[in-house]
C-alpha positions, -999 to 999 in steps of 0.1 A, spaced: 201 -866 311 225 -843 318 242 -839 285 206 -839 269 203 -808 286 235 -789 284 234 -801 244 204 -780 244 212 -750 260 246 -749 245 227 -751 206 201 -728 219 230 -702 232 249 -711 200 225 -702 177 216 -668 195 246 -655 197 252 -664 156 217 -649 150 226 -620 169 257 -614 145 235 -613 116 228 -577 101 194 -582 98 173 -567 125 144 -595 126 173 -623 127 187 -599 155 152 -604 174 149 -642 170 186 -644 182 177 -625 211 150 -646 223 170 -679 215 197 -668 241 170 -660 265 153 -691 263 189 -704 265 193 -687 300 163 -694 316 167 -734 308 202 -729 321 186 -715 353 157 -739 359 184 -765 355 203 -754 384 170 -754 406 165 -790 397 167 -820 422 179 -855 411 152 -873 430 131 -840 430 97 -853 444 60 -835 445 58 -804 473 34 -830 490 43 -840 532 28 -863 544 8 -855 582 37 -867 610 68 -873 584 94 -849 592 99 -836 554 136 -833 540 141 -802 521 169 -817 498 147 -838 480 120 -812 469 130 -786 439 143 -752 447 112 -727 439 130 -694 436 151 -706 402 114 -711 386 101 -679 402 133 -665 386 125 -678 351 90 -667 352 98 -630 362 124 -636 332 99 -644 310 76 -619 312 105 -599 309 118 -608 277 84 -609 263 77 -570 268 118 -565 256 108 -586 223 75 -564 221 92 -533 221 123 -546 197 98 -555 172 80 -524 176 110 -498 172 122 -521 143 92 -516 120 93 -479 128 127 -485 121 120 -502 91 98 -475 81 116 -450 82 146 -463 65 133 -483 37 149 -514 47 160 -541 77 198 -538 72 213 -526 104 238 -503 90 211 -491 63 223 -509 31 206 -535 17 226 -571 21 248 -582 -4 240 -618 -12 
């Protein structure tokens, strides 16, 4: 399961990063949120417990704490969330101002040469 996972965050960094690299801005915004998604995977991950079982204790059982999953890595990824919603918001927002402004997506103002 392991690899499952780190195969997945590594193709979701991957193609991020490579769609960050790309001159235009919209392939600039997707990238973005790939590598964010990328993150916040890679930080749930690291909250998770092998054996991770429900928050329920039973009345009288001593609980052990090792078994249950660490809250504040999904607490993290939520607050993260909300976060990179807003950022995407606002990216998208100055790009088509952007875009209106200029005439065109390109990021250095020239149209692509393809």
């Amino acid at each position: 399961m392991e690899i499952v996972v780190a195969c997945g965050i590594a193709v979701l960094a991957g193609s991020g990063v490579w769609l960050l690299l790309r001159p235009r801005t919209f392939q600039v915004a997707i990238g973005l949120s790939l590598l964010s998604y990328a993150v916040n995977l890679f930080i749930v991950i690291m909250g998770w417990v092998r054996d991770g079982a429900a928050p329920f204790v039973q009345p009288g059982v001593l609980p052990d704490p090792a078994r249950f999953a660490d809250p504040l890595p999904q607490a993290l990824v939520l607050t993260a969330i909300v976060i990179a919603f807003a950022t995407t918001a606002l990216l998208l927002v100055v790009l088509l101002a952007s875009r209106g402004l200029t005439g065109t997506d390109h990021v250095d103002g020239r149209e692509a040469e393809e």
